[in-house]
C-alpha positions as CSV (number, residue, x, y, z in Angstrom):
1,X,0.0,0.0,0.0
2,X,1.1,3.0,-0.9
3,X,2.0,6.2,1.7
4,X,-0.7,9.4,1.1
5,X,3.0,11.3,-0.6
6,X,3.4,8.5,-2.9
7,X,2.7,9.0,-6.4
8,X,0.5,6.2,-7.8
9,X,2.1,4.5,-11.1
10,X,-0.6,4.3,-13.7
11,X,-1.7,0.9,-14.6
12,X,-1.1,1.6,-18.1
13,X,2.9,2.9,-17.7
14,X,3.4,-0.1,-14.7
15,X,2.2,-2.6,-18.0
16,X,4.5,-0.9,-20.5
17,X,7.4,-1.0,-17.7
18,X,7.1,-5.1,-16.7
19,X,6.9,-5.9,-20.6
20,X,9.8,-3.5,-21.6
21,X,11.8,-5.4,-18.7
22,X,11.0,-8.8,-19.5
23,X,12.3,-8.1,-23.5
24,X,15.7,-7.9,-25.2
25,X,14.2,-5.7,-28.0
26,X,16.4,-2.9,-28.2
27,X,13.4,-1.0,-29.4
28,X,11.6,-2.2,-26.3
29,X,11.2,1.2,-24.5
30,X,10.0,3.0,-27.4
31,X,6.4,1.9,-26.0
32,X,7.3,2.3,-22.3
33,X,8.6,5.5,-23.6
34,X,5.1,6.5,-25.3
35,X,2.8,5.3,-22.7
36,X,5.3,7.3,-20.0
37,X,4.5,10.6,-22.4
38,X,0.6,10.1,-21.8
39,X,0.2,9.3,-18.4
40,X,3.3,9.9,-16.6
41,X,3.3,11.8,-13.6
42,X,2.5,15.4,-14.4
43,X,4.8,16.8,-12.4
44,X,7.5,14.7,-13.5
45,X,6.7,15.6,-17.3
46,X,6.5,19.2,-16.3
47,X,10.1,18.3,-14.9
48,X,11.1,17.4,-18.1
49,X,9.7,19.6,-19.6
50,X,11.7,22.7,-17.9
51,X,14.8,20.9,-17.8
52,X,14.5,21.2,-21.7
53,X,13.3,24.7,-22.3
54,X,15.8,26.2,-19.6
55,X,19.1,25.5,-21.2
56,X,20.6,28.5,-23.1
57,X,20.8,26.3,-25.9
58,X,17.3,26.2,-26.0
59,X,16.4,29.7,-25.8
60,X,18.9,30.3,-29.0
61,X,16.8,27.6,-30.9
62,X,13.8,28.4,-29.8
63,X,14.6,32.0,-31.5
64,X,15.0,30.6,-35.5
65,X,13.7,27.2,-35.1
66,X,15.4,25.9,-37.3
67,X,14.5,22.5,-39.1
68,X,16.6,20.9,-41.5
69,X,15.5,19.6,-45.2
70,X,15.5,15.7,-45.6
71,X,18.9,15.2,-46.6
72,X,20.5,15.0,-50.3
73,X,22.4,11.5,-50.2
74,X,23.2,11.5,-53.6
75,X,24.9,14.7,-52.9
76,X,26.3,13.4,-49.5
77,X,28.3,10.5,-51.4
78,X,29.7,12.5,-53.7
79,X,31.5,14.6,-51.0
80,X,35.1,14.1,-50.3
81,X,36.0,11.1,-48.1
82,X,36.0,12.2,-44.0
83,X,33.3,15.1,-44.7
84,X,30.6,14.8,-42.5
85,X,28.0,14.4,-44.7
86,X,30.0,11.3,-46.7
87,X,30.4,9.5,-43.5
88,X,26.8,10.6,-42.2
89,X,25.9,8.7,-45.4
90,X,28.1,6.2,-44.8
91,X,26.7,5.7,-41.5
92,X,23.2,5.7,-43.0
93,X,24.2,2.9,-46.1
94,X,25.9,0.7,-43.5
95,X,23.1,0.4,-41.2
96,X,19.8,0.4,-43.6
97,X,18.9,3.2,-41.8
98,X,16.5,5.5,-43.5
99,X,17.2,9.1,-42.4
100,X,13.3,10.4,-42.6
101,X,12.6,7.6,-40.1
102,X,13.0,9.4,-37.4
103,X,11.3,12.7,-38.5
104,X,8.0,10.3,-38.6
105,X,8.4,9.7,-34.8
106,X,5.3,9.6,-33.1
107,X,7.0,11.0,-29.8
108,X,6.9,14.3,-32.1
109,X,3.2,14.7,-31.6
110,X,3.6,13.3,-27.7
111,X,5.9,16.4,-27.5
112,X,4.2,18.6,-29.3
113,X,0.6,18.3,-26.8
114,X,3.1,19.4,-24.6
115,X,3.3,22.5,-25.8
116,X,4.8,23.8,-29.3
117,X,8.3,24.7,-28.2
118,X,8.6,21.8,-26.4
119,X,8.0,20.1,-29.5
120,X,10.3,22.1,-32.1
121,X,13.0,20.9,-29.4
122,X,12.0,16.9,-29.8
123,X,11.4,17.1,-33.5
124,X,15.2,18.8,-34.2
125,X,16.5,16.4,-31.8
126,X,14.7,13.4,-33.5
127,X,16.7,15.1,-37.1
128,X,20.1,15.0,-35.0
129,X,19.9,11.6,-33.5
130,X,21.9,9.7,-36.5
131,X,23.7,12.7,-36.6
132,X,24.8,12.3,-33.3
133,X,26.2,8.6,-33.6
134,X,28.1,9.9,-36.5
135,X,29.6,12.8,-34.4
136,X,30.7,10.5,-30.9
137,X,31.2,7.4,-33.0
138,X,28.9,5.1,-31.4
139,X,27.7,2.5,-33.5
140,X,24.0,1.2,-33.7
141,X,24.3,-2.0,-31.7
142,X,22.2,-2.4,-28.4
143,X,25.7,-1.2,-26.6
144,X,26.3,1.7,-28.8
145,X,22.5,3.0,-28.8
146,X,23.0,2.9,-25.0
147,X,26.2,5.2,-25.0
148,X,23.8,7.4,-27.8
149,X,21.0,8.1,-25.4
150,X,23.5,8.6,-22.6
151,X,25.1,11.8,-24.4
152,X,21.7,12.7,-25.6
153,X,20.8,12.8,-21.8
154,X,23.7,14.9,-20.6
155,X,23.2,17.3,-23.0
156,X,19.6,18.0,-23.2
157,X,17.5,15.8,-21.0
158,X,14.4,14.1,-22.4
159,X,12.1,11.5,-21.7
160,X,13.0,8.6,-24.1
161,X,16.4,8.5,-23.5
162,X,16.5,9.0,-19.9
163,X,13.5,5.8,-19.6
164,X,16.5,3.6,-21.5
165,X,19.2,4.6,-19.1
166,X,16.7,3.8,-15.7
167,X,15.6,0.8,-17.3
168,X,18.0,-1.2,-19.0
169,X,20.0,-1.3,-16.1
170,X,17.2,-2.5,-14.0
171,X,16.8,-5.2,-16.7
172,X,20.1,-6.8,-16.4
173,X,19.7,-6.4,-12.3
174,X,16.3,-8.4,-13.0
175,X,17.6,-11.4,-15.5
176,X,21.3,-10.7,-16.6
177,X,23.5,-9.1,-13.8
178,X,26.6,-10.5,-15.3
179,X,26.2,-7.8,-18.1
180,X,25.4,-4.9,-15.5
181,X,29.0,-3.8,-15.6
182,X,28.8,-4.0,-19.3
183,X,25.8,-1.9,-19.6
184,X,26.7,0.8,-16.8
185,X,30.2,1.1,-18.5
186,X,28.2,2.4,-22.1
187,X,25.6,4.5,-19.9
188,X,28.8,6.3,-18.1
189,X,30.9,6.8,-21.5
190,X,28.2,8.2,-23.0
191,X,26.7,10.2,-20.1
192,X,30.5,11.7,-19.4
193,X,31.0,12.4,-23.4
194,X,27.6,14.6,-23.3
195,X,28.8,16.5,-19.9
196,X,32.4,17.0,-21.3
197,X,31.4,17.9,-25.2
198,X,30.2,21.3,-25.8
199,X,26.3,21.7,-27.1
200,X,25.2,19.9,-30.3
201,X,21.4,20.6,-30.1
202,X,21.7,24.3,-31.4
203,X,24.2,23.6,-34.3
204,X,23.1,23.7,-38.3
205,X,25.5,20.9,-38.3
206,X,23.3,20.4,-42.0
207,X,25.6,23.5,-42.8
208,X,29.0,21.8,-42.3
209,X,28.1,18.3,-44.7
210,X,32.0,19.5,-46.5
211,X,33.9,19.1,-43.1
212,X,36.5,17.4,-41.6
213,X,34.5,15.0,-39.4
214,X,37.7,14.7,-37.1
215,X,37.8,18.6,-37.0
216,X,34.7,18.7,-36.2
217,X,35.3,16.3,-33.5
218,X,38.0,18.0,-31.9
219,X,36.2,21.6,-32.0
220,X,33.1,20.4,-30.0
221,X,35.1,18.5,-27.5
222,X,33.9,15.1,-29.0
223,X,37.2,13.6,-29.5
Protein backbone atom coordinates (compact mmCIF):
# COMPACT_ATOMS: atom_id res chain seq x y z
CA UNK A 1 0.00 0.00 0.00
CA UNK A 2 1.09 3.03 -0.88
CA UNK A 3 2.00 6.16 1.66
CA UNK A 4 -0.67 9.35 1.09
CA UNK A 5 2.99 11.30 -0.60
CA UNK A 6 3.41 8.50 -2.89
CA UNK A 7 2.65 8.95 -6.44
CA UNK A 8 0.47 6.16 -7.76
CA UNK A 9 2.06 4.48 -11.08
CA UNK A 10 -0.63 4.35 -13.68
CA UNK A 11 -1.66 0.92 -14.61
CA UNK A 12 -1.07 1.60 -18.06
CA UNK A 13 2.87 2.86 -17.70
CA UNK A 14 3.36 -0.11 -14.73
CA UNK A 15 2.22 -2.62 -17.97
CA UNK A 16 4.51 -0.86 -20.46
CA UNK A 17 7.40 -1.01 -17.67
CA UNK A 18 7.14 -5.06 -16.72
CA UNK A 19 6.85 -5.93 -20.64
CA UNK A 20 9.83 -3.50 -21.61
CA UNK A 21 11.79 -5.44 -18.73
CA UNK A 22 10.95 -8.84 -19.55
CA UNK A 23 12.28 -8.11 -23.55
CA UNK A 24 15.70 -7.88 -25.19
CA UNK A 25 14.23 -5.72 -27.97
CA UNK A 26 16.37 -2.94 -28.20
CA UNK A 27 13.42 -0.95 -29.40
CA UNK A 28 11.56 -2.24 -26.34
CA UNK A 29 11.17 1.17 -24.48
CA UNK A 30 9.96 3.04 -27.38
CA UNK A 31 6.40 1.90 -26.01
CA UNK A 32 7.31 2.34 -22.34
CA UNK A 33 8.63 5.52 -23.63
CA UNK A 34 5.10 6.51 -25.27
CA UNK A 35 2.79 5.30 -22.66
CA UNK A 36 5.29 7.32 -20.01
CA UNK A 37 4.51 10.62 -22.38
CA UNK A 38 0.63 10.08 -21.83
CA UNK A 39 0.20 9.31 -18.39
CA UNK A 40 3.26 9.91 -16.60
CA UNK A 41 3.28 11.80 -13.56
CA UNK A 42 2.48 15.41 -14.41
CA UNK A 43 4.84 16.83 -12.35
CA UNK A 44 7.53 14.70 -13.51
CA UNK A 45 6.71 15.64 -17.29
CA UNK A 46 6.53 19.15 -16.30
CA UNK A 47 10.15 18.29 -14.94
CA UNK A 48 11.09 17.44 -18.11
CA UNK A 49 9.69 19.62 -19.61
CA UNK A 50 11.71 22.71 -17.86
CA UNK A 51 14.84 20.92 -17.77
CA UNK A 52 14.52 21.23 -21.69
CA UNK A 53 13.32 24.66 -22.26
CA UNK A 54 15.85 26.17 -19.62
CA UNK A 55 19.12 25.50 -21.15
CA UNK A 56 20.60 28.45 -23.09
CA UNK A 57 20.84 26.35 -25.87
CA UNK A 58 17.26 26.24 -26.02
CA UNK A 59 16.43 29.71 -25.84
CA UNK A 60 18.89 30.27 -28.99
CA UNK A 61 16.85 27.64 -30.92
CA UNK A 62 13.78 28.42 -29.85
CA UNK A 63 14.64 32.03 -31.47
CA UNK A 64 14.96 30.61 -35.49
CA UNK A 65 13.68 27.25 -35.08
CA UNK A 66 15.41 25.91 -37.33
CA UNK A 67 14.51 22.50 -39.09
CA UNK A 68 16.60 20.92 -41.53
CA UNK A 69 15.52 19.64 -45.20
CA UNK A 70 15.53 15.68 -45.61
CA UNK A 71 18.87 15.19 -46.63
CA UNK A 72 20.47 15.02 -50.31
CA UNK A 73 22.38 11.50 -50.21
CA UNK A 74 23.23 11.50 -53.60
CA UNK A 75 24.93 14.71 -52.87
CA UNK A 76 26.28 13.35 -49.52
CA UNK A 77 28.35 10.49 -51.40
CA UNK A 78 29.69 12.51 -53.67
CA UNK A 79 31.47 14.61 -50.96
CA UNK A 80 35.06 14.11 -50.34
CA UNK A 81 36.00 11.06 -48.12
CA UNK A 82 36.01 12.20 -44.04
CA UNK A 83 33.33 15.12 -44.72
CA UNK A 84 30.59 14.78 -42.45
CA UNK A 85 27.97 14.44 -44.73
CA UNK A 86 30.02 11.30 -46.71
CA UNK A 87 30.38 9.54 -43.55
CA UNK A 88 26.75 10.61 -42.17
CA UNK A 89 25.88 8.73 -45.44
CA UNK A 90 28.11 6.16 -44.83
CA UNK A 91 26.67 5.73 -41.53
CA UNK A 92 23.20 5.70 -42.98
CA UNK A 93 24.21 2.87 -46.09
CA UNK A 94 25.85 0.67 -43.49
CA UNK A 95 23.11 0.35 -41.21
CA UNK A 96 19.77 0.38 -43.61
CA UNK A 97 18.89 3.16 -41.83
CA UNK A 98 16.50 5.50 -43.52
CA UNK A 99 17.21 9.13 -42.40
CA UNK A 100 13.26 10.35 -42.64
CA UNK A 101 12.62 7.57 -40.10
CA UNK A 102 13.00 9.44 -37.40
CA UNK A 103 11.26 12.68 -38.46
CA UNK A 104 7.97 10.26 -38.61
CA UNK A 105 8.43 9.70 -34.76
CA UNK A 106 5.32 9.55 -33.10
CA UNK A 107 7.00 11.03 -29.79
CA UNK A 108 6.86 14.27 -32.14
CA UNK A 109 3.17 14.70 -31.63
CA UNK A 110 3.58 13.27 -27.69
CA UNK A 111 5.91 16.38 -27.48
CA UNK A 112 4.16 18.65 -29.33
CA UNK A 113 0.58 18.35 -26.83
CA UNK A 114 3.12 19.43 -24.58
CA UNK A 115 3.30 22.47 -25.81
CA UNK A 116 4.81 23.79 -29.33
CA UNK A 117 8.33 24.68 -28.16
CA UNK A 118 8.60 21.80 -26.36
CA UNK A 119 7.98 20.09 -29.50
CA UNK A 120 10.29 22.09 -32.10
CA UNK A 121 12.98 20.91 -29.39
CA UNK A 122 11.98 16.89 -29.78
CA UNK A 123 11.40 17.09 -33.50
CA UNK A 124 15.15 18.81 -34.22
CA UNK A 125 16.52 16.44 -31.79
CA UNK A 126 14.72 13.38 -33.48
CA UNK A 127 16.67 15.15 -37.11
CA UNK A 128 20.06 14.99 -35.02
CA UNK A 129 19.86 11.58 -33.55
CA UNK A 130 21.87 9.70 -36.47
CA UNK A 131 23.72 12.68 -36.64
CA UNK A 132 24.77 12.30 -33.25
CA UNK A 133 26.16 8.59 -33.63
CA UNK A 134 28.08 9.87 -36.45
CA UNK A 135 29.56 12.79 -34.39
CA UNK A 136 30.68 10.55 -30.89
CA UNK A 137 31.20 7.39 -33.01
CA UNK A 138 28.94 5.08 -31.44
CA UNK A 139 27.70 2.50 -33.50
CA UNK A 140 24.01 1.24 -33.69
CA UNK A 141 24.34 -1.99 -31.66
CA UNK A 142 22.16 -2.38 -28.39
CA UNK A 143 25.66 -1.16 -26.58
CA UNK A 144 26.31 1.66 -28.76
CA UNK A 145 22.48 3.04 -28.79
CA UNK A 146 22.99 2.91 -24.97
CA UNK A 147 26.15 5.23 -25.05
CA UNK A 148 23.84 7.39 -27.77
CA UNK A 149 20.96 8.14 -25.43
CA UNK A 150 23.47 8.59 -22.64
CA UNK A 151 25.06 11.85 -24.42
CA UNK A 152 21.67 12.74 -25.59
CA UNK A 153 20.81 12.80 -21.85
CA UNK A 154 23.69 14.89 -20.65
CA UNK A 155 23.24 17.33 -23.05
CA UNK A 156 19.57 17.98 -23.18
CA UNK A 157 17.49 15.76 -21.03
CA UNK A 158 14.37 14.09 -22.41
CA UNK A 159 12.08 11.54 -21.66
CA UNK A 160 12.99 8.56 -24.09
CA UNK A 161 16.41 8.48 -23.48
CA UNK A 162 16.46 8.96 -19.93
CA UNK A 163 13.47 5.80 -19.65
CA UNK A 164 16.49 3.61 -21.47
CA UNK A 165 19.18 4.56 -19.12
CA UNK A 166 16.72 3.80 -15.70
CA UNK A 167 15.56 0.81 -17.28
CA UNK A 168 17.98 -1.21 -19.04
CA UNK A 169 20.00 -1.25 -16.11
CA UNK A 170 17.16 -2.52 -14.02
CA UNK A 171 16.79 -5.18 -16.70
CA UNK A 172 20.14 -6.82 -16.39
CA UNK A 173 19.67 -6.36 -12.33
CA UNK A 174 16.32 -8.41 -13.05
CA UNK A 175 17.64 -11.38 -15.45
CA UNK A 176 21.29 -10.69 -16.65
CA UNK A 177 23.48 -9.11 -13.75
CA UNK A 178 26.59 -10.50 -15.35
CA UNK A 179 26.16 -7.80 -18.07
CA UNK A 180 25.44 -4.90 -15.52
CA UNK A 181 28.99 -3.81 -15.59
CA UNK A 182 28.80 -4.01 -19.32
CA UNK A 183 25.80 -1.87 -19.63
CA UNK A 184 26.68 0.83 -16.82
CA UNK A 185 30.21 1.15 -18.51
CA UNK A 186 28.16 2.40 -22.08
CA UNK A 187 25.59 4.50 -19.87
CA UNK A 188 28.78 6.29 -18.15
CA UNK A 189 30.89 6.77 -21.52
CA UNK A 190 28.19 8.21 -23.02
CA UNK A 191 26.73 10.16 -20.14
CA UNK A 192 30.47 11.70 -19.45
CA UNK A 193 31.03 12.40 -23.39
CA UNK A 194 27.62 14.61 -23.30
CA UNK A 195 28.78 16.55 -19.91
CA UNK A 196 32.45 17.04 -21.29
CA UNK A 197 31.45 17.88 -25.20
CA UNK A 198 30.23 21.29 -25.80
CA UNK A 199 26.32 21.74 -27.12
CA UNK A 200 25.19 19.91 -30.31
CA UNK A 201 21.45 20.55 -30.08
CA UNK A 202 21.72 24.31 -31.38
CA UNK A 203 24.23 23.62 -34.32
CA UNK A 204 23.08 23.68 -38.29
CA UNK A 205 25.51 20.90 -38.32
CA UNK A 206 23.34 20.36 -42.04
CA UNK A 207 25.63 23.55 -42.83
CA UNK A 208 29.03 21.77 -42.33
CA UNK A 209 28.15 18.25 -44.75
CA UNK A 210 31.99 19.45 -46.50
CA UNK A 211 33.87 19.14 -43.10
CA UNK A 212 36.53 17.38 -41.65
CA UNK A 213 34.49 14.98 -39.40
CA UNK A 214 37.70 14.66 -37.12
CA UNK A 215 37.80 18.56 -36.99
CA UNK A 216 34.66 18.72 -36.15
CA UNK A 217 35.27 16.34 -33.48
CA UNK A 218 38.04 17.97 -31.93
CA UNK A 219 36.20 21.61 -32.03
CA UNK A 220 33.13 20.42 -29.96
CA UNK A 221 35.06 18.50 -27.51
CA UNK A 222 33.88 15.10 -28.95
CA UNK A 223 37.22 13.60 -29.55
Amino acid sequence: MSSPNSPDLDPELAASLLESLTSWDPRASVPLALAYMRCGDEAALEGFDALALGSPVAREMLEDRYLSPLPDRKHLASLPQGSLGREYERYLADNDLDPNLLRESAFIEAHAARGDDVGYLAERGFQLHDLFHVLTGFDTTPLGEVRVVSFSVAQVPAPYPAMIIASRPLQMVLYKPQLLPVVMDAITEGWALGRRAKPLMGVHWEDFWESSLTDLRQEYALA
